[in-house]
C-alpha positions in Angstrom: 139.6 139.2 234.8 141.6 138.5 231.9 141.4 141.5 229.0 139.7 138.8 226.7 137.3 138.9 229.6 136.2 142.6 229.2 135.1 142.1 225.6 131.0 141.3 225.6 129.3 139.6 222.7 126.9 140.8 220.9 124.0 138.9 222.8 125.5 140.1 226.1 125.4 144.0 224.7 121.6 143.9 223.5 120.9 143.1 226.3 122.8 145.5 228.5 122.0 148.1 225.9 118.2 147.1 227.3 119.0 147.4 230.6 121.0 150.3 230.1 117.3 152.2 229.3 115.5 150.5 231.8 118.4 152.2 234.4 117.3 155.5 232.6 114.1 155.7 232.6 114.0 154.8 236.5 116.6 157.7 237.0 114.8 160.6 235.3 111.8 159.4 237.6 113.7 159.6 240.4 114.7 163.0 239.7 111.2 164.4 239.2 110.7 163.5 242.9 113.5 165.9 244.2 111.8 168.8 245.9 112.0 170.3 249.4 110.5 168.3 251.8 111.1 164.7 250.4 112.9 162.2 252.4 116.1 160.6 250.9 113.9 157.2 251.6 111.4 158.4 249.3 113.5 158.4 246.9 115.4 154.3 247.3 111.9 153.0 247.4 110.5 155.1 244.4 113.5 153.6 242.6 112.9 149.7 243.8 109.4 149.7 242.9 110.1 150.4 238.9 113.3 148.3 238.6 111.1 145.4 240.5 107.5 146.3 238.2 110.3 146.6 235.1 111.2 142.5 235.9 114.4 143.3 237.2 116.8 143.7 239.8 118.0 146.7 241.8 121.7 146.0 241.8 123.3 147.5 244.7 120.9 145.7 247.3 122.2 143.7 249.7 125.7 144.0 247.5 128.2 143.9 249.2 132.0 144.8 248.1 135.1 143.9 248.7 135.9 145.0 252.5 132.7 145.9 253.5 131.3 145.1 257.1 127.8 144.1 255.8 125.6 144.2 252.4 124.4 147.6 251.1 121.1 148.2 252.5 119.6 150.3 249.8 118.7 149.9 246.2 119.6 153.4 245.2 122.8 155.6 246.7 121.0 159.0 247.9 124.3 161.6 248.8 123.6 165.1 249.8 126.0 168.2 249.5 129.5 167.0 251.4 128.4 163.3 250.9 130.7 162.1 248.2 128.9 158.6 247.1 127.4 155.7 248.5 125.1 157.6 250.8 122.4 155.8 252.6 118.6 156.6 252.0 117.0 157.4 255.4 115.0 160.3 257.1 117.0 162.6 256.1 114.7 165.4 255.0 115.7 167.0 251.4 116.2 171.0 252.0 116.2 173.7 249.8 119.0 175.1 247.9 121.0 171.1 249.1 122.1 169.2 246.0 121.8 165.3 245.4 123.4 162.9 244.1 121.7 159.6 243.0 123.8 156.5 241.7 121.4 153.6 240.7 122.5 150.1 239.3 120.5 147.7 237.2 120.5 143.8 236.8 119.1 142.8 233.4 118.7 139.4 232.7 121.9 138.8 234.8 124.0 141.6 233.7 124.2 144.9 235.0 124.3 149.2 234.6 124.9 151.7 236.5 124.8 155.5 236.1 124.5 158.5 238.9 123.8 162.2 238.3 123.4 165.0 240.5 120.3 167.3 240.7 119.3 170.3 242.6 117.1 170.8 245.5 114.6 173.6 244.1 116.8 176.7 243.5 120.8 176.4 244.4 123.3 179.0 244.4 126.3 180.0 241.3 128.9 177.4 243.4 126.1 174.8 243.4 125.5 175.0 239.7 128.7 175.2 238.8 130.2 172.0 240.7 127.0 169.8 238.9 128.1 171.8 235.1 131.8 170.9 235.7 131.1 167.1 236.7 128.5 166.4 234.2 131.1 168.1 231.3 134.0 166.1 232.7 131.6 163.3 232.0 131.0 163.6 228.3 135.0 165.5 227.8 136.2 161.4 229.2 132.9 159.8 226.8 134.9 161.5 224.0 137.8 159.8 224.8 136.9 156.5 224.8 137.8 155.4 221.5 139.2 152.5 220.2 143.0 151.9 221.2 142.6 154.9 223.6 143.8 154.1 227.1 142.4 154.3 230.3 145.1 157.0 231.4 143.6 159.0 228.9 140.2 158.8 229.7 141.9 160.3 233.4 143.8 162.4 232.2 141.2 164.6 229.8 138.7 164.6 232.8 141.3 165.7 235.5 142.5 168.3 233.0 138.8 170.1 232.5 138.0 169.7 236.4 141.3 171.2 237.3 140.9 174.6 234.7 137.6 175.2 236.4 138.9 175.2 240.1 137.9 172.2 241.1 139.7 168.8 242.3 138.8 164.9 241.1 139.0 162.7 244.2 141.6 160.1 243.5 140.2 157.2 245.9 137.2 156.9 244.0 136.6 155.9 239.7 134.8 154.6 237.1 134.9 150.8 236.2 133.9 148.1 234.0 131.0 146.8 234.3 128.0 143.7 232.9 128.9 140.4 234.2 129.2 142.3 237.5 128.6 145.5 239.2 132.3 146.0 239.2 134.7 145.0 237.2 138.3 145.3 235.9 139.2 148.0 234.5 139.6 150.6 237.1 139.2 153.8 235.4 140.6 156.7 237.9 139.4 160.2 236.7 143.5 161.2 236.6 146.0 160.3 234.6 148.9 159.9 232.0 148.2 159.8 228.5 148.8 156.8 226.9 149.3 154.8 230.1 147.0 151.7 232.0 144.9 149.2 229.5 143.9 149.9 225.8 140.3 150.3 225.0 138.9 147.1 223.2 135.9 147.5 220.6 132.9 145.7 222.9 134.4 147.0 226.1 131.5 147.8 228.4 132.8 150.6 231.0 130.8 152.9 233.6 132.8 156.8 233.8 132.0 158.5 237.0 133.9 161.9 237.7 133.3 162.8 241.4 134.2 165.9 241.6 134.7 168.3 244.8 134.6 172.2 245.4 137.7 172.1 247.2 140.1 169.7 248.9 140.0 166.3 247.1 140.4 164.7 250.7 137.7 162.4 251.9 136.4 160.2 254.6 134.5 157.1 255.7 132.0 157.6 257.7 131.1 155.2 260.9 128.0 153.5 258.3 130.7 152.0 256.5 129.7 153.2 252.8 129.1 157.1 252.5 131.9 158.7 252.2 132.1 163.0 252.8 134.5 165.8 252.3 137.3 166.1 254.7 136.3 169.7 254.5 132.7 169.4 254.3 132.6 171.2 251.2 130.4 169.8 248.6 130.6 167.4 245.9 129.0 166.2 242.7 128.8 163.1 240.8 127.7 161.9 237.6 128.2 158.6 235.5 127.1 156.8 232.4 127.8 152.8 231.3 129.0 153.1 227.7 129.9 151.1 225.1 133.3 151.2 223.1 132.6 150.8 219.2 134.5 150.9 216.3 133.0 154.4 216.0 133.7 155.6 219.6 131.9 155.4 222.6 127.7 154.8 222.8 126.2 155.7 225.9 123.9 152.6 227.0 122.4 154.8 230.0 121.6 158.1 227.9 118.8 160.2 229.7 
């Protein structure tokens, strides 16, 4: 996609700045479900039913990216403790003191959201809290940087910097994007890198920033399903994302909770 490519107009923004709190409200929903005892299938179909009784479209059904064996057979990606993203809704039964990560997309009147957060299984220990803090901070420390004729490499850069001086490591395989005619678009937005480097930020840039964020190697795998992906160590690891907007006056975030 050509840089002119990125830019949205105003029609295409109001109406991703819609969807943007349709995606929200379905999350925070979501998350008042988590409790011992609920299934991560729970959880995808409590998700489907609002985005379908909203009029719209859960976007990550039946999508399927570039190199995958088959369409994505959930509407919402449920990943638990080592799971990194893209997990799989299932049987899987949610434990105490397990943490969860939930990454939802939106289609709007043909254009799209996403967002993801991570939230606790009824009470979770210091190491727990402190990997969801970090990620959610490196969040809103790589929001702030998204200004106008701001790059890309330092949007990486700032959130690599705050993970890293908390003891903690950004996987490198895995970034934020743009996003609105599709679920994923160009740029890729990688949570390291050099300041000043990779493409300039555009007013009317529509972008979705997703730290993912481990306790300790930054090493991951594929498992056998073909989408989740886990620790190499089997340590865990948090996520969180918004879909913001660049202004004139910085970034707006479309998917605020």
């Amino acid at each position: 996609m050509t840089k002119k490519g990125m830019i949205k107009t105003e029609e295409e923004i109001a109406i991703i700045r819609e969807g943007g709190k349709r995606l929200a409200s379905v999350l925070v929903a979501v998350k008042k479900i988590i409790k011992p005892g609920v299934t991560t299938k729970e959880l995808d179909r409590l998700a489907e039913r609002l985005i379908r009784e909203a009029g719209d479209e859960p976007a990550f059904l039946n999508y399927t990216p570039e190199g995958a064996r088959r369409p994505y057979p959930g509407s919402l990606c449920v990943s638990v403790n080592d799971e990194v993203v893209h997990g799989i809704a299932g049987d899987r039964v949610l434990r105490e003191g397990d943490i969860v990560g939930i990454d939802l997309g939106v289609k709007h009147k043909g254009l799209f959201t996403d967002a993801a957060m991570t939230v606790p299984v009824g009470s979770v220990d210091g190491p727990a809290m402190k990997i969801m803090r970090v990620t959610e901070e490196a969040l809103h420390i790589g929001i702030k940087e998204a200004r106008v004729d701001k790059t890309i490499g330092d949007i990486g850069h700032a959130i690599e910097k705050y993970v890293r001086n908390h003891g903690l490591t950004v996987v490198e395989e895995l970034g934020g994007h743009g996003v609105g005619y599709h679920q994923h678009e160009e740029p890729h937005i990688a949570n390291y890198g050099t300041r000043g480097q990779g493409v300039k930020l555009k007013e009317g840039m529509v972008l979705a920033l997703e730290p993912v964020v481990n306790e300790g190697t930054r090493f991951i795998k594929l498992l056998p399903d073909g989408y989740t992906y886990v620790t190499k160590d089997h340590k865990r690891s948090g996520h969180f994302e918004h879909t913001i907007l660049i202004t004139s006056k910085g970034a707006e975030i479309l998917t605020k909770i």
